[in-house]
C-alpha positions in Angstrom: 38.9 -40.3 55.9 41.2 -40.6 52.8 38.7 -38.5 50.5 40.4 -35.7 50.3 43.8 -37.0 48.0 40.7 -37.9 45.7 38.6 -35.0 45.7 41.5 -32.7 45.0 42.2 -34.9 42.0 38.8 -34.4 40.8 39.0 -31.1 41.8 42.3 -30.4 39.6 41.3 -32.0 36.8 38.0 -29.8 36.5 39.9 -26.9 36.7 42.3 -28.3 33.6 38.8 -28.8 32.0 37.5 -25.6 32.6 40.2 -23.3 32.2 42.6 -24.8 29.5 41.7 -24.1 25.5 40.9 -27.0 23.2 40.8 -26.8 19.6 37.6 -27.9 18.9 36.4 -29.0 15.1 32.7 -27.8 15.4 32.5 -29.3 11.7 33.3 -32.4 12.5 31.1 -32.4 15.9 27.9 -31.4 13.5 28.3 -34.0 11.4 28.3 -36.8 13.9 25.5 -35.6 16.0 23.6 -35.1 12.2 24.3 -38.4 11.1 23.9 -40.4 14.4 20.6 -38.7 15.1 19.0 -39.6 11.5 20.7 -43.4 11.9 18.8 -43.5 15.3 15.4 -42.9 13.9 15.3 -45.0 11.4 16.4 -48.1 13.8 13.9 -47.2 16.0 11.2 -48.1 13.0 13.0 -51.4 12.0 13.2 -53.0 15.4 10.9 -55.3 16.2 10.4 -56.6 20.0 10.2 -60.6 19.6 8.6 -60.9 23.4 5.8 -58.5 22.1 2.4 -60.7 21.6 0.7 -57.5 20.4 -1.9 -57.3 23.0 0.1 -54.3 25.2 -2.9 -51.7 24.7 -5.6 -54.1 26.0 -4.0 -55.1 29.7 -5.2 -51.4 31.1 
């Protein structure tokens, strides 16, 4: 009992998501998602793991 205050909040504010118009900057949303993924990469290559003792491909 007491859901349903809650689910017609949700419910509301997916219908203001949905329906109303946003000005979006596609510009500005193509260069964060190009320059986060190329940052992501190449932190990927420099971490190191300092519990790894190297021997991972030999417990199989």
């Amino acid at each position: 009992m007491g859901r349903g205050r809650a689910k017609a909040k949700q419910t509301k504010v997916a219908r203001e998501l949905k329906y109303s118009s946003h000005d979006t900057d596609f510009d500005a949303l193509q260069r964060e998602l190009s320059s986060s993924s190329s940052d992501n990469h190449e932190d990927d290559k420099r971490y190191e793991d300092p519990y790894d003792d190297g021997y991972d491909e030999y417990r199989r």
